[in-house]
C-alpha positions, -999 to +999 in steps of 0.1 A: -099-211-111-088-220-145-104-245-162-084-255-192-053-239-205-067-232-244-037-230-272-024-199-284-045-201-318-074-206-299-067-178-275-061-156-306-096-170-318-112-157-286-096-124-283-105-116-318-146-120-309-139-090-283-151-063-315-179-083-317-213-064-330-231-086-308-233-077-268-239-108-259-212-126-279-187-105-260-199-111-225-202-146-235-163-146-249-154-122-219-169-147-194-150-174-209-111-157-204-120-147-172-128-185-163-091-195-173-072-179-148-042-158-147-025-177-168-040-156-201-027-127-186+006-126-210-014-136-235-037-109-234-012-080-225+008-094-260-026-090-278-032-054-263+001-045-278-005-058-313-041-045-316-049-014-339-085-013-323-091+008-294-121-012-283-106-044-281-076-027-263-099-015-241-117-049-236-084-064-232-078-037-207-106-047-182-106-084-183-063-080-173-080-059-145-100-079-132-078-112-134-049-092-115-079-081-087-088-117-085-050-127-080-048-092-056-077-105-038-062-141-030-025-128-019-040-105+002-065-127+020-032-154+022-012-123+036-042-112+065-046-150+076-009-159+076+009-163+110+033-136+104+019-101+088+047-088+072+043-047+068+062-047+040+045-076+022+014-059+031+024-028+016+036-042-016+002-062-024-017-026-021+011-012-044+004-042-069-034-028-069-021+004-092+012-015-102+007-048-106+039-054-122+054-038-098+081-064-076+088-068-036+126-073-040+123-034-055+109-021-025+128-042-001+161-023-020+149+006-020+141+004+017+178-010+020+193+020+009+178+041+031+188+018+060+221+016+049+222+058+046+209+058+086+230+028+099+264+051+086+249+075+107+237+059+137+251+054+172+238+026+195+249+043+226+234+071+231+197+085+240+165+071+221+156+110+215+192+113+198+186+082+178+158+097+165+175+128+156+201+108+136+173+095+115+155+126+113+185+139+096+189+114+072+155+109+063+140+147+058+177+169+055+196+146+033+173+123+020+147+155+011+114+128+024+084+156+034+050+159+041+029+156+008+007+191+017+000+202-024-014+165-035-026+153+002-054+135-013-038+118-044-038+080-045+001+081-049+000+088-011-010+048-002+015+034-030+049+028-012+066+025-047+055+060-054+062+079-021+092+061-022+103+077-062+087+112-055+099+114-013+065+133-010+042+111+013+015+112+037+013+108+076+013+068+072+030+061+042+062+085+060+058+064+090+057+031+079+093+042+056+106+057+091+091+024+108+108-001+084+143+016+085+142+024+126+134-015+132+156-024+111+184-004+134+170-028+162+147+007+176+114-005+193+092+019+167+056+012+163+026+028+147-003+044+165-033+049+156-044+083+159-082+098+147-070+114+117-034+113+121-009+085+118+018+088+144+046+064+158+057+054+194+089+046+208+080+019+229+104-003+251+108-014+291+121+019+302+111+048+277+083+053+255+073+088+236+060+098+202+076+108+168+053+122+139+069+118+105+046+144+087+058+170+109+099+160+102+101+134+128+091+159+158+091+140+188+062+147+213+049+131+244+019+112+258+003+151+274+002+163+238-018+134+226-045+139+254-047+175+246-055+166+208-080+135+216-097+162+246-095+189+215-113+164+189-136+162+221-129+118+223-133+098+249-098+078+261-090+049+240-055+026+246-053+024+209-042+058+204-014+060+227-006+020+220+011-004+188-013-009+167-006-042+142+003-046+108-031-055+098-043-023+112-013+001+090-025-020+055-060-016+067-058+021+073-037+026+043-067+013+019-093+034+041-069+061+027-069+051-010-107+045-007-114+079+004-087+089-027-109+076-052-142+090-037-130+126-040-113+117-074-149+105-083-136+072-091-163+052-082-153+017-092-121+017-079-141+028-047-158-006-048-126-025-055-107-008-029-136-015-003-130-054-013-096-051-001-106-036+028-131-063+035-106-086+031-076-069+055-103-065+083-116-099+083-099-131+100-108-165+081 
């Protein structure tokens, strides 16, 4: 919440107290920016780029962190208790977590591109399997998107901006792309919520089957997905043969960058990413 909005010179006056000798002077100065708010954030990156000295970079660094995680934190929790979850939306605020500068409308174009490659492509009339086919094509054959198997683990793999640039993704992140372009088309394509695999359904009043992105768009039916929950020896559960909800994809995306930064080590962001989490899978 920001409490005043302090001038420039006095700003400048703050940030200089950052190489402080004196611990406590610089929690007591850090305290204080982080009580105004966003707002500083300019200020601060136009401070980091005119500093010589690592340490205050470095203190400017953090404090920009953690106002963008506050901000992160209150989009998100706005997002998870709005009426309408947008996936896209959702997608974009765990982008911003890594690339907070990063901007909807980019994705959103991005996306539209590859929707406009498909739709020159695609035929109303003819089977739901065929549809799929068409957008297989596009996707994996002319497009080049594939399975992510050297870096499976790399936090890249939950940023949509990223998987987006490199076409290397994993199971989710390729299904919600093949998800946002195939709804788009008007196809009744949903996410399911597989143990350790994210798959997709085809799901209207006369047809439903299954399409797994990481594996080129193969399309598969309801007898293989018994055979692999029987093989991870599960008991029956709708949820992995049934739509699962926006909330659920952003949810399981930042299980996935959680489990990232624990291999990576990076025990902080671990933390952070566990507020997020907190956050997606709670209802205010």
């Amino acid at each position: 919440m920001v409490e005043e909005n302090l001038s420039n010179k006095e700003l400048k006056a703050l940030v200089s107290l950052l190489d402080d000798e004196d611990v406590e002077v610089v929690e007591h100065v850090e305290g204080k920016i982080k009580s105004l708010g966003t707002y500083v954030i300019p200020y601060l990156e136009f401070e980091w780029e005119n500093s010589f000295n690592p340490t205050v970079q470095k203190r400017i660094e953090e404090l920009v962190h953690t106002l963008q995680f506050e901000l992160l934190k209150g989009k998100l929790s706005e997002w998870r208790n709005s009426p309408k979850t947008d996936l896209l939306e959702g997608m974009w605020l765990v982008n911003t977590y890594q690339y907070p500068d990063i901007e909807l409308d980019t994705l959103r174009k991005e996306l539209e591109q590859i929707y406009y490659e498909a739709w020159l492509e695609f035929k109303t009339d003819i089977h739901p399997v065929d549809q799929v086919k068409i957008i297989n094509s596009v996707l994996f054959s002319k497009l080049h998107f594939g399975a992510n198997t050297k870096n499976f683990h790399s936090p890249g793999n939950s940023m949509l901006s990223v998987v987006l640039q490199t076409k290397k993704g994993n199971p989710i992140s390729l299904c919600i792309i093949y998800m946002l372009v195939a709804q788009k088309l008007k196809m009744p394509v949903y996410g399911v919520n597989l143990p350790n695999l994210f798959v997709m359904t085809y799901k209207n009043d006369d047809a439903q089957f299954y399409i797994n992105a990481f594996n080129r768009g193969l399309v598969f039916s309801k007898k293989e997905i018994d055979e692999y929950i029987d093989n991870l020896k599960l008991p029956k559960n709708d949820k992995y043969y049934e739509p699962c909800t926006s909330v659920d994809i952003v949810a399981r995306v930042l299980r996935n960058l959680m489990s990232a930064h624990e291999k990576l080590g990076h025990t902080e962001k671990v933390e952070e990413v566990k507020e997020l989490l907190q956050i997606v899978a709670t209802k205010e």
